[in-house]
KEBA-257897 format. One record per residue (C-alpha): z, y, x; residue number from 1. Coordinates in Angstrom, 1 decimal. Each point is the difference from the previous one (the first is absolute). Layout:
<atoms>
(atom (Z; Y; X); NUM),
...
</atoms>
This chain:
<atoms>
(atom (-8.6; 11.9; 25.6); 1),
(atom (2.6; -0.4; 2.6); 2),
(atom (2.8; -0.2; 0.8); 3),
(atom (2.0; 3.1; 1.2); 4),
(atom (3.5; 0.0; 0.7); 5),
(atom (0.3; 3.9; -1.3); 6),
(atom (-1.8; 2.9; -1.3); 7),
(atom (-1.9; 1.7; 2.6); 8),
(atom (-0.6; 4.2; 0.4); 9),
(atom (-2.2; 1.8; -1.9); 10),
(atom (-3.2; 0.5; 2.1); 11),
(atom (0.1; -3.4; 2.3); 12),
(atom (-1.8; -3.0; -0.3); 13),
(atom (1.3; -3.7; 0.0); 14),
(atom (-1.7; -2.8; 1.0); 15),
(atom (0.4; -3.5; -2.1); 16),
(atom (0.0; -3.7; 0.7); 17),
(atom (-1.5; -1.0; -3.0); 18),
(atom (-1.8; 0.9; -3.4); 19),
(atom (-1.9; -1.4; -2.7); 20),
(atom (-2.2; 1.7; -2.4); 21),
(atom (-0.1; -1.4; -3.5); 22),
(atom (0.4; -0.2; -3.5); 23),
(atom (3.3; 1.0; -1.3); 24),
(atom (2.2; 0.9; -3.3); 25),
(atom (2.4; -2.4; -1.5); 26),
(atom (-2.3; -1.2; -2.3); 27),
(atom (-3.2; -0.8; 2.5); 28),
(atom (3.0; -1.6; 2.2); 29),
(atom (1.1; -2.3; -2.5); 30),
(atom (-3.8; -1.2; -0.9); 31),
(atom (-1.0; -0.6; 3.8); 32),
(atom (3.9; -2.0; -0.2); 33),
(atom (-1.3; -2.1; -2.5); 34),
(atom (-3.2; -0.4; 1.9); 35),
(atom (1.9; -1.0; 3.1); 36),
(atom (1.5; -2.6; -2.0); 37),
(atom (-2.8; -1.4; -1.7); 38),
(atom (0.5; 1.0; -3.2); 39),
(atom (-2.6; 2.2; -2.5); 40),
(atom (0.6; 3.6; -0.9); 41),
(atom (-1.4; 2.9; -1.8); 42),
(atom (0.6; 3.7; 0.8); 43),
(atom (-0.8; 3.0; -1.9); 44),
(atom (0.8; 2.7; 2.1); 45),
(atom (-2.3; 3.2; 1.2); 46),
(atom (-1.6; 1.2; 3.2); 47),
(atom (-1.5; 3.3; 1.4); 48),
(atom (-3.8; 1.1; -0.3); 49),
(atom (-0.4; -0.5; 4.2); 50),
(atom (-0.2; -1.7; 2.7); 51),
(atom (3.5; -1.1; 0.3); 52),
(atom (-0.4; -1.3; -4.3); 53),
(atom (-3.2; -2.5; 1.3); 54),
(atom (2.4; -0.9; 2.9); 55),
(atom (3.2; -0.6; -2.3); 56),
(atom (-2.6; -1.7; -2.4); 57),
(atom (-1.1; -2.7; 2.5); 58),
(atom (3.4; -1.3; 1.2); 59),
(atom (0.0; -1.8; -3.2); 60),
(atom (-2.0; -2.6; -0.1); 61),
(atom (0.6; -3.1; -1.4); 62),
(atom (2.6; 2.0; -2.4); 63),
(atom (-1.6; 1.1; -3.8); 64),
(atom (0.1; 3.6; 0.1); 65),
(atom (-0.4; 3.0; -2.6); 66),
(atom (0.1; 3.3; 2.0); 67),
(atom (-0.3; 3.4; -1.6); 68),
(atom (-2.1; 1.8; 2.6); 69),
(atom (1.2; 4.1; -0.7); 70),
(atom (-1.5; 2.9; 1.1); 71),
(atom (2.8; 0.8; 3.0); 72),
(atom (0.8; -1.2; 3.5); 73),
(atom (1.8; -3.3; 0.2); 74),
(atom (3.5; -0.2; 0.3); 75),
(atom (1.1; -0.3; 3.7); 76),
(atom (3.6; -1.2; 1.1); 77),
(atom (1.0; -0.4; 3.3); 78),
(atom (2.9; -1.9; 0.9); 79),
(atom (2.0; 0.5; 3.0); 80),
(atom (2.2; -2.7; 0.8); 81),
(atom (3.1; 0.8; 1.8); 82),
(atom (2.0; -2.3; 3.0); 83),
(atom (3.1; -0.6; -2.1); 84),
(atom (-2.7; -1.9; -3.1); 85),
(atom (-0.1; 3.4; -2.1); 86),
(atom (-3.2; 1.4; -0.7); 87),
(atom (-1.1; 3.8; -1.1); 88),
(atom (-3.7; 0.1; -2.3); 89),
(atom (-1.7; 3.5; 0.2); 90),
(atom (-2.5; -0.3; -3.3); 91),
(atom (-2.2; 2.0; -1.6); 92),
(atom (-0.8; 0.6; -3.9); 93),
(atom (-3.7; -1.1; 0.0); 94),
(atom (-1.6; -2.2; -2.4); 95),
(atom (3.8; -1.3; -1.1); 96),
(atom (0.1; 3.0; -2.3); 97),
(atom (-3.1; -0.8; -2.0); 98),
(atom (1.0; -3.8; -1.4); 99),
(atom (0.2; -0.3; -3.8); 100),
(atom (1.3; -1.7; -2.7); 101),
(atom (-3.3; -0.3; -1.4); 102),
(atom (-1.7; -1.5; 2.9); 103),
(atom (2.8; -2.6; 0.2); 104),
(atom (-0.1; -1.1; -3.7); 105),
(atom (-3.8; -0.3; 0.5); 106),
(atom (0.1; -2.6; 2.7); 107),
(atom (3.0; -1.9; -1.0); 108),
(atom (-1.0; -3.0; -2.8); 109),
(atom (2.3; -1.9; -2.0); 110),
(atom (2.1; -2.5; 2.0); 111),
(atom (-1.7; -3.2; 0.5); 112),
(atom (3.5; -1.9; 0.2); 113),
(atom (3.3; -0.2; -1.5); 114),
(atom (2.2; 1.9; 2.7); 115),
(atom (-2.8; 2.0; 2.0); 116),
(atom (1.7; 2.7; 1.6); 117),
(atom (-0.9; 3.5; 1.0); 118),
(atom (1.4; 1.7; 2.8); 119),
(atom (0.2; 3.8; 0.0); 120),
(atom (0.6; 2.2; 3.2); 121),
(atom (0.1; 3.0; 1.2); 122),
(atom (0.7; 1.9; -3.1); 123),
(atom (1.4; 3.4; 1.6); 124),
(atom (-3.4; 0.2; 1.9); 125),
(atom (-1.8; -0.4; -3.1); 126),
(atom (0.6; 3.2; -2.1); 127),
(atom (-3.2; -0.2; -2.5); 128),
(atom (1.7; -3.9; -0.7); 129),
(atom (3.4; 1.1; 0.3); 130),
(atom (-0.6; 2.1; -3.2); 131),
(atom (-1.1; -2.5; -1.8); 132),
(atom (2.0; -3.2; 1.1); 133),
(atom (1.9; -0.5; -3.3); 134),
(atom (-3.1; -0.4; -1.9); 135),
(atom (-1.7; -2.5; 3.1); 136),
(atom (3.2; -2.4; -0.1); 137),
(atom (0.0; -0.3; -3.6); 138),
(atom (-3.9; -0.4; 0.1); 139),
(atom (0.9; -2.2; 2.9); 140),
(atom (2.6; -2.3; -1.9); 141),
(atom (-2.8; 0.2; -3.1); 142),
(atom (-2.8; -1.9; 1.8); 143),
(atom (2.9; -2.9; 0.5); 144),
(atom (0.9; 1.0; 3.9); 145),
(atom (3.5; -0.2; 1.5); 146),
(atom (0.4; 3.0; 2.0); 147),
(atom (1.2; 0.5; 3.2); 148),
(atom (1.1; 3.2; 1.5); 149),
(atom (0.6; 1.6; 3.6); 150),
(atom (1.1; 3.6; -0.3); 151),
(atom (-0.3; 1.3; 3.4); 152),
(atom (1.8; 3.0; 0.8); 153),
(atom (-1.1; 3.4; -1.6); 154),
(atom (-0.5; 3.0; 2.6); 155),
(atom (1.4; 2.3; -2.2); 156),
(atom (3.1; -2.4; 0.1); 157),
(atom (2.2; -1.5; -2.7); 158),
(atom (0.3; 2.8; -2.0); 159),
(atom (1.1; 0.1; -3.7); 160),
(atom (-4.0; -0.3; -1.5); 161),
(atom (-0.5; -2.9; 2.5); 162),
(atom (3.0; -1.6; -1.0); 163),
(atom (-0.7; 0.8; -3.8); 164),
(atom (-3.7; -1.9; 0.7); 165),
(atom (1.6; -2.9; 1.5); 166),
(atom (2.6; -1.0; -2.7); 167),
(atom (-2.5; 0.2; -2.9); 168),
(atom (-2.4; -2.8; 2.1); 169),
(atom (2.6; -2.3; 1.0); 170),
(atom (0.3; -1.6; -3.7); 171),
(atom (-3.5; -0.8; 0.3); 172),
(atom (-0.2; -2.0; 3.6); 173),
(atom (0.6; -3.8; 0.2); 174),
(atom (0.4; 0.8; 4.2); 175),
(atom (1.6; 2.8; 1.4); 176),
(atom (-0.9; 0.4; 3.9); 177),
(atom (1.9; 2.4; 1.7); 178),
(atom (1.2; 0.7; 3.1); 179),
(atom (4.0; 0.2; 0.5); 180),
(atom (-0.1; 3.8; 0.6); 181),
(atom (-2.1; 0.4; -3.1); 182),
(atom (2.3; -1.9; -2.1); 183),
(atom (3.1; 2.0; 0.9); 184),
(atom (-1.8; 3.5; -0.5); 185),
(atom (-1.1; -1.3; -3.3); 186),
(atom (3.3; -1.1; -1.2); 187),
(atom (2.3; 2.6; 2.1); 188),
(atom (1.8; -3.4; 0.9); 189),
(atom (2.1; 0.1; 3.6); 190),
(atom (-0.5; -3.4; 0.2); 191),
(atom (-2.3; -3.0; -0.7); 192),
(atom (2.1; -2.0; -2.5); 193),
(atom (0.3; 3.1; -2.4); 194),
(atom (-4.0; 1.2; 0.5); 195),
(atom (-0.9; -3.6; -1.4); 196),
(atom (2.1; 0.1; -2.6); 197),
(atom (-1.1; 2.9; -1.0); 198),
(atom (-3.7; -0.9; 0.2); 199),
(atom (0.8; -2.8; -2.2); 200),
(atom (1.7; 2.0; -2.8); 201),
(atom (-3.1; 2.4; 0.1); 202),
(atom (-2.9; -3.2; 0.0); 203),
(atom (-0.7; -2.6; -2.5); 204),
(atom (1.9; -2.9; 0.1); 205),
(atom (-1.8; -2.2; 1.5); 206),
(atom (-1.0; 2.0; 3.2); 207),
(atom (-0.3; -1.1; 3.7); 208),
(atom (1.2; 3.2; 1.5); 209),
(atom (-1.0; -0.6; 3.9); 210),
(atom (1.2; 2.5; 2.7); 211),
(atom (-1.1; -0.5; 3.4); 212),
(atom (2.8; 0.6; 2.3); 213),
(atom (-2.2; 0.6; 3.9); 214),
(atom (0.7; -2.4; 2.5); 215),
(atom (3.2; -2.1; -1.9); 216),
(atom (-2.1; -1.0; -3.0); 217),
(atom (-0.5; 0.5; -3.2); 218),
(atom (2.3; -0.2; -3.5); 219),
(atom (-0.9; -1.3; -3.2); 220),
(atom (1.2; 0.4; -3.5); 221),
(atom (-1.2; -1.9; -2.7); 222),
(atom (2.3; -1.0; -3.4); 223),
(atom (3.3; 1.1; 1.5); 224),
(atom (-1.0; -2.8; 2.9); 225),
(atom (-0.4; 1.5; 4.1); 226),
(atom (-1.2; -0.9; 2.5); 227),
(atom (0.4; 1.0; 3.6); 228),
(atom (-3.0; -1.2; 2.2); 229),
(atom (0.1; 0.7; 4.2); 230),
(atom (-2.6; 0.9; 1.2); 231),
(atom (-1.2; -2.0; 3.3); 232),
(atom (0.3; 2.0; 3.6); 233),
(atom (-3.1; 0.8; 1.6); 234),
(atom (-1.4; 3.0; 2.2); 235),
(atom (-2.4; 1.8; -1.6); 236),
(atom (-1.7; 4.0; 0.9); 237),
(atom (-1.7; 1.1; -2.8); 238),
(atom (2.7; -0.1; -3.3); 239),
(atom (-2.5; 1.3; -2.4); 240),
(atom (-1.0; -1.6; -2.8); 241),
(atom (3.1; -2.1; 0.0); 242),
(atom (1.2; 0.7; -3.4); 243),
(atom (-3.5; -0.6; -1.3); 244),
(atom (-0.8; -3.2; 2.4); 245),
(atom (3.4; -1.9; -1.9); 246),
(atom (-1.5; 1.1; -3.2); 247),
(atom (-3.0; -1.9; 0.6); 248),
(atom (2.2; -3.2; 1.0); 249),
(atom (2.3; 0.6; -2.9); 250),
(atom (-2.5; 1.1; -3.0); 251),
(atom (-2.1; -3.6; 1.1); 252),
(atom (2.6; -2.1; -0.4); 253),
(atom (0.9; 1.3; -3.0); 254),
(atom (-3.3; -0.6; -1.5); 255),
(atom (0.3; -3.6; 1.3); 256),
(atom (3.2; -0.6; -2.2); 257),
(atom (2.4; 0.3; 3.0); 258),
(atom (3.5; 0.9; -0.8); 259),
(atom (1.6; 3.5; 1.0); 260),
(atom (1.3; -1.7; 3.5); 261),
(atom (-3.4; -1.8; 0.6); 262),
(atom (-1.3; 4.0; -0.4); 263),
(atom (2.2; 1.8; 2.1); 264),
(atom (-0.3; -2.5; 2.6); 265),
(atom (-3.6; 0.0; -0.3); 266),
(atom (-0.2; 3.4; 0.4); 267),
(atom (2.3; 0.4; 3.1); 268),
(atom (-2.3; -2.7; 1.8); 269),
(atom (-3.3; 1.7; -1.1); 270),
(atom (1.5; 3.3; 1.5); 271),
(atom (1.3; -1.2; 3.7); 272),
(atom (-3.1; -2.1; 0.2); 273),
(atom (-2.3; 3.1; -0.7); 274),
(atom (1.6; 2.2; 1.8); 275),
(atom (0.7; -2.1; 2.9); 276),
(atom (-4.4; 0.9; 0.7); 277),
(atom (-1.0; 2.7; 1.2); 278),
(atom (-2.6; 0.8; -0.2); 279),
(atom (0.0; -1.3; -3.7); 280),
(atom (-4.1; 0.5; -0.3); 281),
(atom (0.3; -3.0; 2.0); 282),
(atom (1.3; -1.8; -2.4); 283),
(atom (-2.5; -2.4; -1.6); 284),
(atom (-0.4; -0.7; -3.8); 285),
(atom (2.7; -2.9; -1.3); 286),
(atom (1.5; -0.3; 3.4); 287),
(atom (3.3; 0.5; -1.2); 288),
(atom (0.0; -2.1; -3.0); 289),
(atom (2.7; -2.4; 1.2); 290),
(atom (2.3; 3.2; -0.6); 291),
(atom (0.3; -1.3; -3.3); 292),
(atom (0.9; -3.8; 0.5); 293),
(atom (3.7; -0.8; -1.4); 294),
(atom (0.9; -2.3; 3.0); 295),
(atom (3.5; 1.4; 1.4); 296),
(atom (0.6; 2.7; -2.2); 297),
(atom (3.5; 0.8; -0.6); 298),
(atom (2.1; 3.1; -1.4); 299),
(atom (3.2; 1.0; -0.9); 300),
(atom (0.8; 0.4; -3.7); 301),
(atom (3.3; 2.7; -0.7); 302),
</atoms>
């Protein structure tokens, strides 16, 4: 919903230009991405044992779905988007609290192809998961996966336990996704240049350590090689899902073979050109897909 150029008193309503009611969390983001763009996906994820769980259940068609259906209301966010492009999301527990490793694990076969990837999201929202995420990303990496992780920022904050949690997973990611706030409260960095190098020290060698840097771009990392990619200009209202829309671009053109500046490049197109629609359940299946043609691409190696 939105926007509102301020936070209004306590008791008084505000009337809104525009909203749109649909599914959300990073990872149902990124699969309706890949949708957008043409591309297959599978999610394993969770909804709530109402109304609002059949609702959140039909937005994905065309998408393979596993969805542990829990015994609690389904999550709600609401995200209020802001004049100046900054947004505020009001969300509750709900069925969020109830995913397991054991449900994952069940749904989740052997890779079918040398460098199939899985994206994980949303890990601080996900505290039945969250206690067993060592044991998933080795079971993960067993079944012959890449993995892929997007942090997303805990709500108790970067404390020392969150912290702790985060450096024993980043030997075991191939792609690190992270936002550039993230990756200077995980590193204590002041700056960019020392948060990557950091990262890098604390991951395996070989890698791609991606933080998404807003409106500029995004930086990549991979075997002491970076790469600065701007981001194209464009007006766009609704911000959220950014992060997860580029991880759709980039994660796809990875799995095509595409080099770490066809990625990052792919993913900043993928992003502008989703969120450029609003609103997105307009959007119709494969539209998109020239996101990912290589024609033009360029990017700045440091």
């Amino acid at each position: 919903m939105g926007s509102i150029d301020g936070w209004p008193q306590i008791g008084t309503e505000v009337l809104l230009p525009r909203s749109e009611l649909r599914a959300g969390g990073s990872a149902a983001n990124t699969a309706l991405a890949l949708r957008h763009l043409g591309l297959p996906a599978h999610l394993i994820s969770a909804i709530g044992n109402d109304e609002l769980g059949r609702l959140l259940q039909a937005q994905f068609h065309g998408v393979r779905t596993d969805l542990q259906i829990c015994d609690r209301p389904s999550t709600v966010s609401v995200g209020l988007m802001h004049a100046c492009g900054e947004r505020n999301f009001f969300t509750t527990h709900g069925h969020l609290e109830e995913l397991s490793c054991e449900y994952v694990l069940a749904h989740l076969p052997p890779a079918s192809s040398q460098g199939a990837i899985v994206l994980l999201t949303g890990v601080f929202l996900l505290p039945r998961l969250r206690a067993a995420y060592l044991r998933l990303l080795q079971a993960i990496r067993g079944l012959g996966y890449q993995v892929a992780l997007d942090t997303g920022w805990p709500s108790d904050q970067w404390n020392d336990t969150n912290l702790a949690l985060v450096a024993s997973w980043l030997p075991l990611c191939d792609h690190l996704l992270i936002n550039e706030l993230e990756a200077l409260s995980i590193t204590g960095a002041a700056d960019l240049d020392t948060a990557l190098a950091r990262l890098a020290l604390a991951s395996q060698p070989e890698a791609s350590i991606i933080v998404k840097t807003g409106a500029q771009g995004v930086t990549g990392l991979q075997a002491g090689q970076r790469i600065d990619h701007r981001s194209a200009r464009a007006e766009i209202f609704d911000t959220i899902g950014a992060g997860d829309s580029f991880n759709a671009g980039y994660l796809a053109m990875r799995l095509r073979g595409g080099s770490l500046a066809q990625a990052l490049a792919a993913g900043c197109q993928a992003a502008v050109a989703i969120l450029q629609r609003f609103p997105r359940s307009a959007i119709v299946p494969g539209e998109l897909a020239g996101c990912l043609q290589q024609d033009g691409w360029t990017a700045e190696a440091a």
